[in-house]
C-alpha positions as CSV (number, residue, x, y, z in Angstrom):
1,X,-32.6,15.8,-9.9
2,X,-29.7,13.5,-9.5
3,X,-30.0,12.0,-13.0
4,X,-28.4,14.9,-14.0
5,X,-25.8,15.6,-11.5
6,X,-22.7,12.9,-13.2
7,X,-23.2,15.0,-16.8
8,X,-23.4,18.1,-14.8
9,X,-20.1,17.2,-13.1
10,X,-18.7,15.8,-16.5
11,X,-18.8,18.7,-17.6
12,X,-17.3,20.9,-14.8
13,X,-14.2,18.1,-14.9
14,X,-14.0,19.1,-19.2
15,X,-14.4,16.8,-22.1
16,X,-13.9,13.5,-20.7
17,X,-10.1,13.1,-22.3
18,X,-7.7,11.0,-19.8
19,X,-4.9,12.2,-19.6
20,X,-1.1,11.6,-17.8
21,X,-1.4,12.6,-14.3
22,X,0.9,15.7,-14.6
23,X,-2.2,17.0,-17.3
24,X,-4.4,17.5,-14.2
25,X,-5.3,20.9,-13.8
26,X,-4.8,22.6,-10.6
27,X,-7.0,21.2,-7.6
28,X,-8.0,24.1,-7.2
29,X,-9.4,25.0,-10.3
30,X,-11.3,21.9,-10.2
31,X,-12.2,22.1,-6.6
32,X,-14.1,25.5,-7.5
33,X,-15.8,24.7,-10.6
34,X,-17.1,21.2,-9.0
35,X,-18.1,22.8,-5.7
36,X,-20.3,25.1,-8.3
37,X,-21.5,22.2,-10.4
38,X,-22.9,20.7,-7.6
39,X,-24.7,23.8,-5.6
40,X,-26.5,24.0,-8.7
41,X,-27.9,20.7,-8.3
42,X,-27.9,20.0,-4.9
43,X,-27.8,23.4,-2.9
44,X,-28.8,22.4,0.4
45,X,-26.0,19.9,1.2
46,X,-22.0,20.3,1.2
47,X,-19.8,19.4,-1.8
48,X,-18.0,15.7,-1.0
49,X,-14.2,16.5,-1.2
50,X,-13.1,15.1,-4.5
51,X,-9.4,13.0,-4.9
52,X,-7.9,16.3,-6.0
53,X,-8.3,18.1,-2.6
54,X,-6.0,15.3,-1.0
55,X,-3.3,14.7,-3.7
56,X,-0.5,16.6,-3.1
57,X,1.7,17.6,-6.1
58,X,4.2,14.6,-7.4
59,X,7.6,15.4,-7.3
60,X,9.6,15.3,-10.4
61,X,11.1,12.4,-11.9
62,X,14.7,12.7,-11.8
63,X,16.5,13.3,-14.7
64,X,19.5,10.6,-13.2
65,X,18.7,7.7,-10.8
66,X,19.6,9.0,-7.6
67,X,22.1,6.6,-5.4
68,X,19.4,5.8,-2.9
69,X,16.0,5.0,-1.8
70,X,13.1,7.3,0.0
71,X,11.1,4.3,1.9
72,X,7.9,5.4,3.7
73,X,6.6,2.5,5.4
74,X,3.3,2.9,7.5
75,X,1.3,0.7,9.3
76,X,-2.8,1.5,10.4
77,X,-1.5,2.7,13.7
78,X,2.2,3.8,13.5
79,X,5.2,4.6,11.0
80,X,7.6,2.6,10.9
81,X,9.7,4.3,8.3
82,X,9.3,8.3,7.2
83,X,11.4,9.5,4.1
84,X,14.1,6.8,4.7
85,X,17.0,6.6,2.6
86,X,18.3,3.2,2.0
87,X,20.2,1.2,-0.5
88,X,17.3,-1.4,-1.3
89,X,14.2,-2.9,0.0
90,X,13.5,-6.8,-0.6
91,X,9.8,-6.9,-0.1
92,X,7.6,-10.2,-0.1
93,X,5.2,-10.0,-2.9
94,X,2.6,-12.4,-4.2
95,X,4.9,-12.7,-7.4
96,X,7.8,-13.5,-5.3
97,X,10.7,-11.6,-3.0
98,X,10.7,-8.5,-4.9
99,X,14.2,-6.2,-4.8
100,X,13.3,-2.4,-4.9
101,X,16.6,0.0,-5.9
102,X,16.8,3.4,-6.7
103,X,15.6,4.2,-10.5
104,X,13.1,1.1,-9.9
105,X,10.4,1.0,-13.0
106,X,7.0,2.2,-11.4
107,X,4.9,-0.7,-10.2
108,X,2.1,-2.0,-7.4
109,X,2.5,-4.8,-5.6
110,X,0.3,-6.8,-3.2
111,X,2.2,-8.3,-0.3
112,X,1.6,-11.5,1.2
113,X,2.6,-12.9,4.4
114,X,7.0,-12.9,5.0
115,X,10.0,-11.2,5.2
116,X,10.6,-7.0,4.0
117,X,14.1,-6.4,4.2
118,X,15.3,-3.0,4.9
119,X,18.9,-2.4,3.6
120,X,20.8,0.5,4.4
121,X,25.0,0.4,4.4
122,X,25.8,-3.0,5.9
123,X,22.6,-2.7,8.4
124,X,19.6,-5.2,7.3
125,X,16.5,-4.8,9.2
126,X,13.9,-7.4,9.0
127,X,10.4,-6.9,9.6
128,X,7.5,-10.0,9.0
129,X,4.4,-8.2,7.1
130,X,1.1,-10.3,7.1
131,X,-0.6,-8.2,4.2
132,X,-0.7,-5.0,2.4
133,X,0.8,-3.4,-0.8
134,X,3.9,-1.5,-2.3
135,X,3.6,1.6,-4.5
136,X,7.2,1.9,-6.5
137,X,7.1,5.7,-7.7
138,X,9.2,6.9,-10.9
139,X,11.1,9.3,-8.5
140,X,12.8,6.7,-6.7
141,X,10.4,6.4,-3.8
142,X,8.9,3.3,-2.2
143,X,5.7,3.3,-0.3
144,X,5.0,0.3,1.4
145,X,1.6,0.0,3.6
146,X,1.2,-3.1,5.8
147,X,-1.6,-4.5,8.1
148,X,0.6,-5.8,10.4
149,X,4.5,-5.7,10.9
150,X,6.7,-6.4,13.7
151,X,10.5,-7.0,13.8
152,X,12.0,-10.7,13.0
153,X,14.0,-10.5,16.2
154,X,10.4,-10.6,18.3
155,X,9.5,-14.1,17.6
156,X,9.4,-16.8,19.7
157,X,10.0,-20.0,17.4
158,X,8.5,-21.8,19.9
159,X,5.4,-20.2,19.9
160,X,5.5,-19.8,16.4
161,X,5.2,-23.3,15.5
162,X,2.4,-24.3,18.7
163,X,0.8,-21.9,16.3
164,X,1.3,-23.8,13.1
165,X,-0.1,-26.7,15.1
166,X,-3.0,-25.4,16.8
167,X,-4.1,-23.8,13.0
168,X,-3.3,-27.1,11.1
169,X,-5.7,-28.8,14.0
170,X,-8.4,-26.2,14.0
171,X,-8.3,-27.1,10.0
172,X,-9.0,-31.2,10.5
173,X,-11.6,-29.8,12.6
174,X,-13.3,-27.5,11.2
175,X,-17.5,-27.8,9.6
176,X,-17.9,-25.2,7.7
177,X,-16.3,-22.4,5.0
178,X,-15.7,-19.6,7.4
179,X,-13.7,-21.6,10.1
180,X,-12.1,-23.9,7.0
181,X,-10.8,-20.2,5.9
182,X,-10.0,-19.1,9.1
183,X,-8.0,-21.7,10.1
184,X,-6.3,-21.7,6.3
185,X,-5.3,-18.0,6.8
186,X,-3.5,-19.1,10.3
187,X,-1.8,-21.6,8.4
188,X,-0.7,-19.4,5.7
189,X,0.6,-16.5,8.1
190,X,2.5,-18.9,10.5
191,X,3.8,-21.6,7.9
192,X,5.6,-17.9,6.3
193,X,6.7,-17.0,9.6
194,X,8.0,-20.2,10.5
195,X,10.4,-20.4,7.3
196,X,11.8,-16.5,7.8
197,X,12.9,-18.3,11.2
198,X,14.4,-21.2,10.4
């Protein structure tokens, strides 16, 4: 019976062409012929909810680059910044700092441990990000989503580098792979945070 649910639901989705994301059909459309596709096969248990029934519509490119920058930047448990207009963000990708302006070519970016820069006016905020990513849209909006993030001005250097210390000793020390990466991952994430504070 499930052997012939994916050619079932190929062809409830239509003839297999990809195309741009602005050639999807309407969720809803799909939502309806899926959810009909599948209580063919499978009637006794729900429909899964398919990418569709999340996305919400993209906004359209504007025609001229618009003077600033929406930012959303969220973290597992908070927001740090909700539709944000700014001149530029400076984020720390694995490439390199990164500058984001408006008009910014689309791209994706993983983030590695140091410094995003938030720049609005003559204001610079400064936040250290251990991980994550950055979604640069064609409308001029920025999505960055971090695992962790805390303001620069919340370190103690101090601390900071009996950090760096206690990492670089639990490396000398350590017997096998997982405790060898552990400790190479504290390295990493302090020896960033102590160069955005020196």
């Amino acid at each position: 019976m499930f052997r012939q649910l994916p050619r079932v639901l190929v062809r409830a989705f239509g003839s297999g062409r990809r195309g741009f994301s602005t050639d999807l059909p309407a969720a809803s459309t799909v939502d309806a012929t899926f959810v009909e596709a599948w209580k063919q096969i499978v009637p006794n248990m729900d429909p899964p909810k398919t990418p569709l029934s999340f996305m919400q519509p993209r906004p359209p490119t504007p025609t001229s680059i618009p003077s600033k920058l929406t930012v959303n930047f969220v973290l597992p448990y908070q927001s740090e910044l909700s539709s944000k207009e700014v001149d530029q963000v400076i984020v720390p990708a694995m490439t390199g700092q990164m500058g984001v302006l408006p008009g910014h070519v689309p791209t994706i970016a993983e983030l590695k441990p140091g410094v995003l820069s938030v720049l609005e006016g003559s204001e610079t905020t400064k936040y250290f990000v251990s991980s994550g990513f950055v979604f640069i849209h064609a409308n001029s909006v920025t999505d960055i989503v971090a695992v962790e993030a805390i303001p620069l001005d919340r370190f103690d250097q101090s601390l900071v580098q009996k950090g760096l210390t206690d990492f670089t000793q639990k490396l000398g020390s350590a017997s096998t792979d997982l405790e060898k990466a552990e400790a190479q991952i504290g390295i990493d994430v302090y020896s960033a945070l102590n160069s955005a504070l020196a």
